[in-house]
C-alpha positions in Angstrom: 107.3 129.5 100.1 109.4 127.4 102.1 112.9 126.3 100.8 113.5 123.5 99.3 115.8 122.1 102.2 113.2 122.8 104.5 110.7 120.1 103.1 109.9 117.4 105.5 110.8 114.5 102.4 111.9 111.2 103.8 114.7 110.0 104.2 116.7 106.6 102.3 114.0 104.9 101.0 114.6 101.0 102.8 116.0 97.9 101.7 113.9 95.8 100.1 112.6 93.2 102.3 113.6 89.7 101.0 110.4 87.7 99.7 111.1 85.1 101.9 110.3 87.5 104.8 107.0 88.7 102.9 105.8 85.1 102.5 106.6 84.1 106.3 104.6 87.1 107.1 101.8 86.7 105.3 101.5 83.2 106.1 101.7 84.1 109.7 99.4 87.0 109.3 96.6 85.3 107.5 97.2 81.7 109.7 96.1 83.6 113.3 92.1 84.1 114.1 92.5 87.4 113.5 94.3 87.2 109.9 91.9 84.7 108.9 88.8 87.8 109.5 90.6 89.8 107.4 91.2 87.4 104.7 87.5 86.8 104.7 86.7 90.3 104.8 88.8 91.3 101.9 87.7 88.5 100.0 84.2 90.0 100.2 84.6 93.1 99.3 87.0 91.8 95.8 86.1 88.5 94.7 82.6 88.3 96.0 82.0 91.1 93.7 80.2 91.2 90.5 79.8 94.8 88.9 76.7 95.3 86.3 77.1 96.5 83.2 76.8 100.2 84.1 79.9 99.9 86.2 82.6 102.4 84.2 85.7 101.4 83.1 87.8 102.8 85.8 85.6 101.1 88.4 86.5 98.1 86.5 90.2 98.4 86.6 89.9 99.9 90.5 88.3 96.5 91.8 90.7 94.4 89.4 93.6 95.9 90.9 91.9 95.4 94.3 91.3 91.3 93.3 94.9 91.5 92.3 96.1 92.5 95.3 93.9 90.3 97.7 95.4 87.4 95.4 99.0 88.4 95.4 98.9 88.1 99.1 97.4 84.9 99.3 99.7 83.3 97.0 102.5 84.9 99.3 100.8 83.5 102.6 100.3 79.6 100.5 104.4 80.2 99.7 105.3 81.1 103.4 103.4 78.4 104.7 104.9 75.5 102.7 108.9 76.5 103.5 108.8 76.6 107.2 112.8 76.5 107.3 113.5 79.6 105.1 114.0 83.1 107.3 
């Protein structure tokens, strides 16, 4: 067993990254040709998506979590876009 020193863990975890940033990037991201096939591909495969009623419970929260996410990002890419000045 290798000592505990010898563990390849990782090192300061890093600073936050400012929202600001996160929106700027996202707009960005999502505004080039390339961003935009992603956006629609990811849309697809969460919102476009209706499970039957044999879908279980944990493949219900899985995709909801997956929505979630497509939509958090898109609400950052809508913020970045609409405050061009901040960094």
């Amino acid at each position: 067993m290798m000592p505990e020193h010898d563990w390849p863990w990782p090192g300061e975890p890093p600073a936050p990254t400012p929202v600001a940033s996160l929106e700027k990037a996202c707009a960005r991201l999502f505004a080039s040709p390339d961003g935009q096939v992603l956006l629609t591909h990811l849309r697809r495969q969460t919102q476009a998506v209706a499970l039957g009623p044999e879908a279980s419970e944990a493949r219900l929260r899985h995709l909801e979590g997956q929505r979630a996410l497509v939509l958090s990002l898109e609400a950052l890419a809508r913020r970045g876009a609409r405050n061009p000045l901040s960094p």
